[in-house]
FIPAZA-544061 format. One line per field, with one value per residue: residue number from 1; residue in three letters; x, y negated, z of N, C-alpha, C, O in turn. Coordinates in steps of 0.02 Angstrom, whole numbers, plus 50000, padded with zeros to 5 digits. Layout:
i	(NUM	...)
aa	(ALA	...)
n_x	(X	...)
n_y	(Y	...)
n_z	(Z	...)
ca_x	(X	...)
ca_y	(Y	...)
ca_z	(Z	...)
c_x	(X	...)
c_y	(Y	...)
c_z	(Z	...)
o_x	(X	...)
o_y	(Y	...)
o_z	(Z	...)
//
This chain:
i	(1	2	3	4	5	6	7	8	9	10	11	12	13	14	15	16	17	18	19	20	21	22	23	24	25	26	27	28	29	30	31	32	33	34	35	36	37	38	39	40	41	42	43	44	45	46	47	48	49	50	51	52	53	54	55	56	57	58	59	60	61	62	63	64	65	66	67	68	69	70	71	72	73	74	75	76	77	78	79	80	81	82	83	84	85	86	87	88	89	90	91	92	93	94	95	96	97	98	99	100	101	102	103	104	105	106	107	108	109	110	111	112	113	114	115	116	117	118	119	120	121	122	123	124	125	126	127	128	129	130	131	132	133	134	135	136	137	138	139	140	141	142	143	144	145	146	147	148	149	150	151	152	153	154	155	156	157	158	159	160	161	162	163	164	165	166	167	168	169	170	171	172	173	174	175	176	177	178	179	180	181	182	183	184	185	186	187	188	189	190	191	192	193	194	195	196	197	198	199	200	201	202	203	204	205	206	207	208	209	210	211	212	213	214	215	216	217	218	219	220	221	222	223	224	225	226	227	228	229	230	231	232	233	234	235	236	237	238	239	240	241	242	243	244	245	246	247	248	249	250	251	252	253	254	255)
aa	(UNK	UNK	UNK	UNK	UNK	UNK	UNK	UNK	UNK	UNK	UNK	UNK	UNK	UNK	UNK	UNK	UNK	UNK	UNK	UNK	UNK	UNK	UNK	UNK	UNK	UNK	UNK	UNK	UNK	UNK	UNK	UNK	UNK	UNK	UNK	UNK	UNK	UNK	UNK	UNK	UNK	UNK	UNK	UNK	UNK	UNK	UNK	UNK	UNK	UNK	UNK	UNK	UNK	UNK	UNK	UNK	UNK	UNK	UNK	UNK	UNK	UNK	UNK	UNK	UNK	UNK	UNK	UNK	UNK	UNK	UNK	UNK	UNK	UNK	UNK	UNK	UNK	UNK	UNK	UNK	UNK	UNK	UNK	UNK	UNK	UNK	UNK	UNK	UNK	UNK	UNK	UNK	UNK	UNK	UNK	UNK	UNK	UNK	UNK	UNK	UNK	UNK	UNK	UNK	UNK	UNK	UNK	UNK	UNK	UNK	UNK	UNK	UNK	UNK	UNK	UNK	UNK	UNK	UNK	UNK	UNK	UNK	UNK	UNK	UNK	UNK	UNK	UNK	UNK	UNK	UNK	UNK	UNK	UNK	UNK	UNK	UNK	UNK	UNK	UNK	UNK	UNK	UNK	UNK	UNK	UNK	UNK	UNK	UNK	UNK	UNK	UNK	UNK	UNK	UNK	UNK	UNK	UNK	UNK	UNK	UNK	UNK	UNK	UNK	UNK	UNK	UNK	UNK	UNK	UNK	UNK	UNK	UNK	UNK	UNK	UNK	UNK	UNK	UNK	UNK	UNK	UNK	UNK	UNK	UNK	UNK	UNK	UNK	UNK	UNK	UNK	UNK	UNK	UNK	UNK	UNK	UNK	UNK	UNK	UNK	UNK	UNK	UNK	UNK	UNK	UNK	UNK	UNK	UNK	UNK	UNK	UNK	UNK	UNK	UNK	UNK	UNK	UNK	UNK	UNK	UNK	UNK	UNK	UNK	UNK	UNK	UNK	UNK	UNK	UNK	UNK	UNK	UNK	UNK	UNK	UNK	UNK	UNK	UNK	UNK	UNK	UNK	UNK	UNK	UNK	UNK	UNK	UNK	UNK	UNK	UNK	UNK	UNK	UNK	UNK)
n_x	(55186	55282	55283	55265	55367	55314	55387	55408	55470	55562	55613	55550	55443	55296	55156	54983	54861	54794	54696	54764	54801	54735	54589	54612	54564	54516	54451	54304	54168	54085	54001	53883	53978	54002	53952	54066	54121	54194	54218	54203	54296	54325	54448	54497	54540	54477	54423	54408	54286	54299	54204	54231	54316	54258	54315	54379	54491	54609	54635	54777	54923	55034	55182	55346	55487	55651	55701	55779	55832	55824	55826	55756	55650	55567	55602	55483	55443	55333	55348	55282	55191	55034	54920	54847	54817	54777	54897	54829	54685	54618	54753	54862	55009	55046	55116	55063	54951	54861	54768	54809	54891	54788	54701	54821	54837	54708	54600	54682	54756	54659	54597	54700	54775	54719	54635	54728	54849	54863	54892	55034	55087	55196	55178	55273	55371	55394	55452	55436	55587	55711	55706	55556	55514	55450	55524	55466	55357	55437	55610	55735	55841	55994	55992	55843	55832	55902	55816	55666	55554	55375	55293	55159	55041	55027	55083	55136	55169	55315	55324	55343	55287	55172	55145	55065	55043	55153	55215	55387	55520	55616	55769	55747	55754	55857	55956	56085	56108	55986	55988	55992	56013	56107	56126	56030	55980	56014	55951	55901	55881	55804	55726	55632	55492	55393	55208	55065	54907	54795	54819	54871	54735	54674	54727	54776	54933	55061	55194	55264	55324	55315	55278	55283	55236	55327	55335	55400	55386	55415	55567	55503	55387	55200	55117	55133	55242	55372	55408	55457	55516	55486	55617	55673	55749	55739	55726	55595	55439	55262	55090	54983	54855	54857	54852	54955	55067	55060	55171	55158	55249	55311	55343	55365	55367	55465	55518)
n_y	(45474	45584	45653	45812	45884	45952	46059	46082	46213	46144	46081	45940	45804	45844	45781	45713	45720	45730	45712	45807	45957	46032	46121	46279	46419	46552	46506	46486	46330	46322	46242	46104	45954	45826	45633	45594	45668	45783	45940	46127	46260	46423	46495	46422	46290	46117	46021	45879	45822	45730	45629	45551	45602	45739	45844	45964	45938	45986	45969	45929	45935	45784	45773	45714	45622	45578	45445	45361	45389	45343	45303	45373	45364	45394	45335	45350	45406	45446	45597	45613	45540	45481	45429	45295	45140	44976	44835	44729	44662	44537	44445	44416	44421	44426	44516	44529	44473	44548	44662	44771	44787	44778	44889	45014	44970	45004	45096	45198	45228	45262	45361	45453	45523	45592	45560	45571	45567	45440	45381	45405	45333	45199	45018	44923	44794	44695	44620	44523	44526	44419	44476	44439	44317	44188	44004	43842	43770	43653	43573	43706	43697	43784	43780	43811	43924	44010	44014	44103	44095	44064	44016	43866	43938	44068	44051	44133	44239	44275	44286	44384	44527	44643	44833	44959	45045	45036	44974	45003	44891	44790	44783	44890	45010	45000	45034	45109	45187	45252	45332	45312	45256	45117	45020	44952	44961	45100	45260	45361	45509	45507	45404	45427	45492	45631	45642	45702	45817	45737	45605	45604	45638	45504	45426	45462	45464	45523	45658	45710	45631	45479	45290	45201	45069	44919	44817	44703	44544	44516	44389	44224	44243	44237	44342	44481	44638	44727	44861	45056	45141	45305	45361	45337	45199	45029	44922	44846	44798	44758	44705	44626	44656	44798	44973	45068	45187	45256	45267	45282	45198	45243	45209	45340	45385	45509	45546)
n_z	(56663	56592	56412	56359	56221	56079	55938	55749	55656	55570	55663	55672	55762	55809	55833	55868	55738	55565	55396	55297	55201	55074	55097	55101	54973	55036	55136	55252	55256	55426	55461	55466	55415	55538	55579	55557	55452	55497	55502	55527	55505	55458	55476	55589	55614	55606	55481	55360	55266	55111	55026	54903	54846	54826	54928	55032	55177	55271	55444	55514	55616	55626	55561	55639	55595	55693	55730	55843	55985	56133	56306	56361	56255	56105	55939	55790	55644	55495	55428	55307	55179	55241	55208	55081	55051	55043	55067	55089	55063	55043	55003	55067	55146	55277	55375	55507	55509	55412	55335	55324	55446	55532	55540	55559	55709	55741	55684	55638	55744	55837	55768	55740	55864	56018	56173	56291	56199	56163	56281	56300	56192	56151	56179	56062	56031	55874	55731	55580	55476	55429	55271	55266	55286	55222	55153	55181	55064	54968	54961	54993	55121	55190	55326	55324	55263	55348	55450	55511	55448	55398	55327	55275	55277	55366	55494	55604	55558	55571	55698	55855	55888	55982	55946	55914	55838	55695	55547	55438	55424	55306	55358	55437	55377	55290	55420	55467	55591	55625	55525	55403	55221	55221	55092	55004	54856	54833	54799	54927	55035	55134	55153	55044	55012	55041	54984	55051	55020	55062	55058	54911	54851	54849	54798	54641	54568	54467	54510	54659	54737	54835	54822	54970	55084	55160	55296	55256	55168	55014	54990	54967	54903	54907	54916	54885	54936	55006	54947	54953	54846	54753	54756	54853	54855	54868	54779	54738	54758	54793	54715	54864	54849	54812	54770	54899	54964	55143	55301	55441	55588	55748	55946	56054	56251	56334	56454)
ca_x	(55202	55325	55249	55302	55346	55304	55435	55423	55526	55628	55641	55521	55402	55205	55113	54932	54813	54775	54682	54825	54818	54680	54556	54639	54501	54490	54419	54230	54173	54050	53948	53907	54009	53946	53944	54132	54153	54228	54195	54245	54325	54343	54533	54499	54553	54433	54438	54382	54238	54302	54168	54268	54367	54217	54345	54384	54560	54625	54661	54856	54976	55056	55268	55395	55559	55659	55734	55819	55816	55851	55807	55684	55609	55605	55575	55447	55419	55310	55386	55246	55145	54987	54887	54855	54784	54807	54907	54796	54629	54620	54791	54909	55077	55095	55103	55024	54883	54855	54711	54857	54919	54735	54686	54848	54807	54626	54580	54724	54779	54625	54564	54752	54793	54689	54666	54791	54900	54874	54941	55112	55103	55223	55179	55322	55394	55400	55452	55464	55638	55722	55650	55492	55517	55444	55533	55416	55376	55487	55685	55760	55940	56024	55959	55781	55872	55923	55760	55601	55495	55310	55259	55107	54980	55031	55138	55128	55232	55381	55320	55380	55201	55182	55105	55060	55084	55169	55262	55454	55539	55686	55794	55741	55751	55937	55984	56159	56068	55917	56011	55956	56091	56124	56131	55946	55965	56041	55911	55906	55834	55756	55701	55599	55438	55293	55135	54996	54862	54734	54837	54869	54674	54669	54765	54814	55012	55095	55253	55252	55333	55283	55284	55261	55238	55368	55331	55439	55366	55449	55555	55484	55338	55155	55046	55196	55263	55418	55410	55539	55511	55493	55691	55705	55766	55696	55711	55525	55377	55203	55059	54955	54790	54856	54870	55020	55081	55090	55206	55185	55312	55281	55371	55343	55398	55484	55559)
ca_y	(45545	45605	45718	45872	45874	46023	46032	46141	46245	46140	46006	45890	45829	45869	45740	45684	45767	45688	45761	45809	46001	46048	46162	46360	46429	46591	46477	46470	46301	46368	46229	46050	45890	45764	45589	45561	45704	45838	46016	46180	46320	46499	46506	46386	46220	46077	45998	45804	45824	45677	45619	45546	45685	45808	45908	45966	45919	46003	45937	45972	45898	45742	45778	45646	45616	45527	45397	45347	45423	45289	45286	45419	45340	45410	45308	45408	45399	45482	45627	45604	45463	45508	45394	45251	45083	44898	44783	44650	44653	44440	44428	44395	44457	44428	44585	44524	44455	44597	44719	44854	44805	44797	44975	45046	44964	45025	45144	45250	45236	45317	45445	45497	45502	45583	45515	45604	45556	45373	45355	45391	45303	45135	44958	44890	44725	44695	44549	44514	44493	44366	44475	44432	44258	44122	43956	43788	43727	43609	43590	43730	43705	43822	43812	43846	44001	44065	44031	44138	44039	44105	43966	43829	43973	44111	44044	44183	44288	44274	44268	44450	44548	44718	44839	45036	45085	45011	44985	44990	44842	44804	44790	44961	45067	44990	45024	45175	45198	45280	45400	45272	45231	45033	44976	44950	45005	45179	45317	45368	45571	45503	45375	45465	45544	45667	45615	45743	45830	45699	45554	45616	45624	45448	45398	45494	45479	45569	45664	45727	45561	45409	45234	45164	45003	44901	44765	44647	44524	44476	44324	44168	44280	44235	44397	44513	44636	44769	44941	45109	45196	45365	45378	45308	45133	44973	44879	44855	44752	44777	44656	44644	44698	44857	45036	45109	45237	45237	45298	45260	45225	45225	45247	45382	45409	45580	45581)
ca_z	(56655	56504	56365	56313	56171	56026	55879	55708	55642	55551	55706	55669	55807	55787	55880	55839	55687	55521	55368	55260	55173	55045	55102	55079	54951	55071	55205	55231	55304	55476	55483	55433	55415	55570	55536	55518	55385	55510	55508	55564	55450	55474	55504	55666	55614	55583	55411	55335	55196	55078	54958	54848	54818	54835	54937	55094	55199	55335	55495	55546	55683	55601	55588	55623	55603	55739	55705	55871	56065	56189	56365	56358	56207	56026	55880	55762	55563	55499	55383	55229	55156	55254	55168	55022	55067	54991	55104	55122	55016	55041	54972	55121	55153	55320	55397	55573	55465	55366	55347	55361	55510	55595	55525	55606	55758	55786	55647	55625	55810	55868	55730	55745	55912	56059	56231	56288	56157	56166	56356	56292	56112	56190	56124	56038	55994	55811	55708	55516	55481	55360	55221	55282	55297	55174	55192	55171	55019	54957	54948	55042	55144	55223	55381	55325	55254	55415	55506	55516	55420	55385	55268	55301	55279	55409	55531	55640	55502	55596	55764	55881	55930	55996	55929	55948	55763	55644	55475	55472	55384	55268	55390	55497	55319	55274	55461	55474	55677	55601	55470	55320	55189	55226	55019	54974	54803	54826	54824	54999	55033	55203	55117	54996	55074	55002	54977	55085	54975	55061	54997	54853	54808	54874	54717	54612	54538	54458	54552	54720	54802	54846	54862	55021	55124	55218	55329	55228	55109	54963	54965	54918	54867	54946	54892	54871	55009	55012	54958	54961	54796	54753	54744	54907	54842	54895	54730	54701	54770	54758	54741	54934	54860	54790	54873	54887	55027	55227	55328	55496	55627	55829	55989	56121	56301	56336	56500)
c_x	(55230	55268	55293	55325	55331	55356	55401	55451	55570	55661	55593	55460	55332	55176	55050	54915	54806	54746	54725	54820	54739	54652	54575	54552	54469	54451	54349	54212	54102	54019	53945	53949	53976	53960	54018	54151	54187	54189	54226	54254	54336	54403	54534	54524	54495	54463	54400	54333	54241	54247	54178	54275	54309	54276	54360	54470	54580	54674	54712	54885	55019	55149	55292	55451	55584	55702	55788	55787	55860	55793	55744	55623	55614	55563	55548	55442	55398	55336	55341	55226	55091	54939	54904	54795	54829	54825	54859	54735	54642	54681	54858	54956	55117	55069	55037	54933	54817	54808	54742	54871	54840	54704	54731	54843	54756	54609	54608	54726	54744	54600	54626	54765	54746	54711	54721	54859	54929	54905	55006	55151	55128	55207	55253	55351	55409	55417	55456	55529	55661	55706	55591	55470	55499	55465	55473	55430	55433	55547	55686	55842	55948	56006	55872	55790	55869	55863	55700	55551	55435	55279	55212	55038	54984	55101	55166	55189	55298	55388	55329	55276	55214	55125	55108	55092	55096	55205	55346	55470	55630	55752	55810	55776	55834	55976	56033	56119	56036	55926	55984	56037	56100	56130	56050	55924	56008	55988	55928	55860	55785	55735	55611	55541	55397	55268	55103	54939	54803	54756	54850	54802	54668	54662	54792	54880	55016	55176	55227	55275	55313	55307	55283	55290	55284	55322	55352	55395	55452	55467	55527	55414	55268	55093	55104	55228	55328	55384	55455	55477	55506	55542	55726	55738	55729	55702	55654	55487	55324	55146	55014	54874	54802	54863	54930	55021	55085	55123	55214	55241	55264	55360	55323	55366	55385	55492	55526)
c_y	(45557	45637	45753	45911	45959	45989	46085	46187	46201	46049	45946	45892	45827	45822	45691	45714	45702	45730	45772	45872	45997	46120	46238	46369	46499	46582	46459	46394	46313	46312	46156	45971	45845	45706	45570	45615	45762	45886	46063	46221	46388	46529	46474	46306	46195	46058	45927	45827	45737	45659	45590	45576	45740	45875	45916	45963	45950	45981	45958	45912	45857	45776	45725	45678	45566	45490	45373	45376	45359	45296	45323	45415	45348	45350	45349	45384	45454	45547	45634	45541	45499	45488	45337	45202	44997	44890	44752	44627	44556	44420	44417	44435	44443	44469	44554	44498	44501	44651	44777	44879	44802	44871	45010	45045	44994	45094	45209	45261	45307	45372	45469	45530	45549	45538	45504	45576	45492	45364	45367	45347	45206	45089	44954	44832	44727	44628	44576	44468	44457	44397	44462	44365	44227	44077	43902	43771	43658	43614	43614	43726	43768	43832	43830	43916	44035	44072	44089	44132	44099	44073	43925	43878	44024	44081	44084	44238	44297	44269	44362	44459	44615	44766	44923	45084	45030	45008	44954	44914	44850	44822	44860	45013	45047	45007	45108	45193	45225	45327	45352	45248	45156	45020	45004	44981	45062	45206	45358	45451	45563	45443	45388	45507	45536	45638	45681	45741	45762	45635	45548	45604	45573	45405	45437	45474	45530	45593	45669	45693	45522	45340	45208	45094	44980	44847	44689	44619	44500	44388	44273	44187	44292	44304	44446	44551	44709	44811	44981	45128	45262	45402	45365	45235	45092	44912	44882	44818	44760	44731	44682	44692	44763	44926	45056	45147	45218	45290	45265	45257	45212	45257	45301	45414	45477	45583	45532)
c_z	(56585	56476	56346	56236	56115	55968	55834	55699	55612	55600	55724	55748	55796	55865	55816	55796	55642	55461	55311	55188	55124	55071	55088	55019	54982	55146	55212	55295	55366	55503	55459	55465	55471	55531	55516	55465	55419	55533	55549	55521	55489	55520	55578	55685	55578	55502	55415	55281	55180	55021	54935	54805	54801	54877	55031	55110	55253	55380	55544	55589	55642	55639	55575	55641	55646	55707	55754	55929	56093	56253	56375	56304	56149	55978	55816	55687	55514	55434	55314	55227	55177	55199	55113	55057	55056	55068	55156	55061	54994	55003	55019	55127	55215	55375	55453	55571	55427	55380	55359	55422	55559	55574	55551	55668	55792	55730	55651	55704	55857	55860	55751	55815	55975	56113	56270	56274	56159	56233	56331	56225	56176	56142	56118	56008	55945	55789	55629	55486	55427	55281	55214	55290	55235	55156	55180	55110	55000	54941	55012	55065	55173	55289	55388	55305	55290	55476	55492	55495	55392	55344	55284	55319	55353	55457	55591	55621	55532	55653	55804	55906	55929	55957	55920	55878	55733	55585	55480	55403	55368	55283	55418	55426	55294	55335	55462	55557	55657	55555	55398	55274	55171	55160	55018	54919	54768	54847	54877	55005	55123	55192	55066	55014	55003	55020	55009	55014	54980	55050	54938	54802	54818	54834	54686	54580	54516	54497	54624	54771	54779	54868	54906	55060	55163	55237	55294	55192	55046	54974	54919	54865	54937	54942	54857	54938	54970	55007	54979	54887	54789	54769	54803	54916	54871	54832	54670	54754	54735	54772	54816	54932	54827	54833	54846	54970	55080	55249	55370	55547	55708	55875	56056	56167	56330	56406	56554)
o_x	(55202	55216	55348	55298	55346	55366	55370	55463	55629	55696	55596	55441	55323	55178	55057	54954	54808	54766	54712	54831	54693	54688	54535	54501	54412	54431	54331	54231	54051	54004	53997	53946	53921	53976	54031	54203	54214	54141	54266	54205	54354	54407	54568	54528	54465	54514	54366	54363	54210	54258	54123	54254	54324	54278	54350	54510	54549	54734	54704	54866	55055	55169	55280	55466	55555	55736	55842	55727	55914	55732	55690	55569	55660	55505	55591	55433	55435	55339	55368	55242	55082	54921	54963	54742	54886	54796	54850	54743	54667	54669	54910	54944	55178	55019	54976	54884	54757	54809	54720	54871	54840	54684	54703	54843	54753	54609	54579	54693	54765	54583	54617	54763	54712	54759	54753	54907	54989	54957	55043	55210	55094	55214	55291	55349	55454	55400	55474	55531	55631	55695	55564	55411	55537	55428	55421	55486	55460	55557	55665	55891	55899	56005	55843	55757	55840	55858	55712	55500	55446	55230	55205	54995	54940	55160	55215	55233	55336	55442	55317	55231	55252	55070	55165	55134	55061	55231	55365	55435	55677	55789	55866	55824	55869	56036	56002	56102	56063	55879	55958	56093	56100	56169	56025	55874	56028	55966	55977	55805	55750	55720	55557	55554	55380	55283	55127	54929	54773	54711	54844	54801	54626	54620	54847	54851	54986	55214	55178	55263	55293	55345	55277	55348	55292	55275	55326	55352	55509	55427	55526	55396	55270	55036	55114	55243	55320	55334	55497	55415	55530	55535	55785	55754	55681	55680	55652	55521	55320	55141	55008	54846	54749	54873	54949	54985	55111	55116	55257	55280	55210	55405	55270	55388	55331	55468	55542)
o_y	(45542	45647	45737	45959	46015	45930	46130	46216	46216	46000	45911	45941	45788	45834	45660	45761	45644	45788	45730	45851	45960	46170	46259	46335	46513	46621	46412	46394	46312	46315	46136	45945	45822	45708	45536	45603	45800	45882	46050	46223	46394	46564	46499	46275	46227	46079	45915	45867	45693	45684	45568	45581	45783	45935	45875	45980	45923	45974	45991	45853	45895	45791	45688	45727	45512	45506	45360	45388	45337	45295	45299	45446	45318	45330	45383	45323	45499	45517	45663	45496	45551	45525	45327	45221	44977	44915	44748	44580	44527	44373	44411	44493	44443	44461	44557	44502	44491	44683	44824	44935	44824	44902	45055	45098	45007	45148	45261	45309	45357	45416	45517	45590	45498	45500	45453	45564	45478	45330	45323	45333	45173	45099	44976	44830	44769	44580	44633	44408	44463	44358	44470	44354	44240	44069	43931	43758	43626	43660	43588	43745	43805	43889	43854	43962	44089	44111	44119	44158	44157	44101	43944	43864	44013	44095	44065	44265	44336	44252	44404	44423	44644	44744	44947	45127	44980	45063	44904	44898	44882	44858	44885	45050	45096	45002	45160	45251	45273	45365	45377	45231	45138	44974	45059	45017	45071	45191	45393	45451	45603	45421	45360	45563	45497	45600	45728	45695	45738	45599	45495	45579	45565	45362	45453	45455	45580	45548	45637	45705	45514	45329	45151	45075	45016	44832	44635	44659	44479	44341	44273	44160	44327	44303	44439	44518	44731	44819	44960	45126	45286	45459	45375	45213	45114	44856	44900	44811	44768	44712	44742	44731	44788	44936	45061	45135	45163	45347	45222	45304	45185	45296	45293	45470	45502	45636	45536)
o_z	(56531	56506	56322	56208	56136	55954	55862	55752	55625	55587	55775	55779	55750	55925	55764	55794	55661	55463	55268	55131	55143	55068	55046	55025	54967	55189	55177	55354	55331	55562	55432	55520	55456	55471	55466	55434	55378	55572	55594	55484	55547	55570	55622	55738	55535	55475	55464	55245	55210	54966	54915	54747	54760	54860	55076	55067	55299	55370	55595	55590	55611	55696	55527	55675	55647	55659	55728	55930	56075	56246	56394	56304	56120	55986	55788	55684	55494	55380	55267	55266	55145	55153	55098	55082	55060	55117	55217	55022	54946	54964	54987	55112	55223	55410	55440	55608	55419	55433	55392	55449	55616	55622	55582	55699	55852	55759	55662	55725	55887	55898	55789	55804	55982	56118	56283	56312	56158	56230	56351	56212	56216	56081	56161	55946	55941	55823	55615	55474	55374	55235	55159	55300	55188	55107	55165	55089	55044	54902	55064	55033	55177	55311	55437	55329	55285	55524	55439	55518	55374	55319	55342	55361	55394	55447	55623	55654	55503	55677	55761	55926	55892	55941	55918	55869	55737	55575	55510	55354	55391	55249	55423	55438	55281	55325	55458	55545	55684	55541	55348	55294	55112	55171	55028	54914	54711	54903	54869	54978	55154	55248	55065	55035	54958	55067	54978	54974	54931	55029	54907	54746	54774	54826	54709	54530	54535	54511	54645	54830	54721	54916	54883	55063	55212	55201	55304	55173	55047	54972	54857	54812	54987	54966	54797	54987	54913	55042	55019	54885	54840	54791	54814	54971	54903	54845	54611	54804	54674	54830	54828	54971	54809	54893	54787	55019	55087	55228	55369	55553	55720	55859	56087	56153	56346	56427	56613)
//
């Protein structure tokens, strides 16, 4: 069965909840936090109680931007940096490996997501493309160049797996199909994504954009993965155990 979809005002589509806004200060909260931290507020939306932060977050309809419509199928990204989370605590850089990619999988998937929601969220085939590639120690030719290589440690790294959410790669963010501006290091304005109040307390920065995560690793780089910059660029890399921004992507069937 399609979904229907809801848009904004300025287009975007609103699928799924995440805790994003800071608390209004004319909002009283009407009762307490259960065990995951959500409440209820006055105005009629739930909220997150972060103790971190000491603050409260309110829980809004995640907006994306499409990226592509095919065959009844949009390609979704998410229009902020929801959140901040390292890579890959252990050190690894290969995505399929990666504490990122199993927290979008199961964590994010399902706080974000109702039941609902999830019957139309489509797996998707993913790969890490020749930025993502390692080759083998040793002397490299030319045709280890052109292969897929994942290195002795993760050999997987380069292998196609599906998967419900995920992070776009070097490739997807340089792609003219998707509205992205194909040179890597031209500041790109769809490129360039806010940070949410509840990522923002996460980590603090300074500036109201953000870094966030590609899929890519860094050539020839084992604990090293692709960013986008604040500016929208892609000439930058960040180590795996650090946090920097998410911005999920997904598909979901319309028709």
């Amino acid at each position: 069965m399609a979904y229907q979809l809801t848009k904004d005002k300025d287009g975007l589509i609103l699928f799924g909840h995440y805790p994003q806004s800071y608390k209004p200060t004319d909002v009283l909260i009407t009762d307490e936090p259960n065990r995951y931290g959500v409440c209820s507020g006055s105005d009629g939306y739930r909220y997150l109680y972060d103790v971190e932060s000491d603050e409260f977050f309110r829980i809004e309809p995640i907006r994306w931007r499409v990226l592509r419509e095919k065959d009844g199928k949009l390609l979704l990204l998410s229009d902020k940096v929801l959140d901040y989370r390292p890579f890959d605590e252990g050190g690894t850089n290969a995505y399929l490996w990666s504490d990122l990619c199993d927290w979008l999988t199961d964590d994010f998937f399902y706080d974000a997501f109702s039941p609902e929601e999830r019957k139309h969220v489509l797996a998707t085939s993913i790969k890490c493309d020749e930025e993502s590639a390692t080759p083998p120690a040793g002397a490299v030719s030319d045709e280890d160049l052109a292969c897929n290589w994942a290195g002795a440690v993760d050999p997987r790294n380069a292998e196609p797996f599906k998967a419900k959410v995920f992070l776009l790669s070097v490739r997807n963010v340089t792609t003219a199909e998707f509205g992205f501006c194909a040179d890597p290091y031209l500041s790109d304005p769809l490129r360039a994504a806010y940070k949410t109040d509840y990522a923002a307390a996460s980590f603090r920065t300074s500036g109201d954009y953000a870094f966030w995560w590609l899929r890519s690793i860094l050539p020839f780089s084992s604990a090293k993965a692709r960013v986008v910059t604040p500016d929208g660029n892609l000439d930058d890399s960040s180590d795996v155990d650090l946090l920097c921004g998410i911005r999920p992507a997904i598909r979901i069937k319309v028709v």
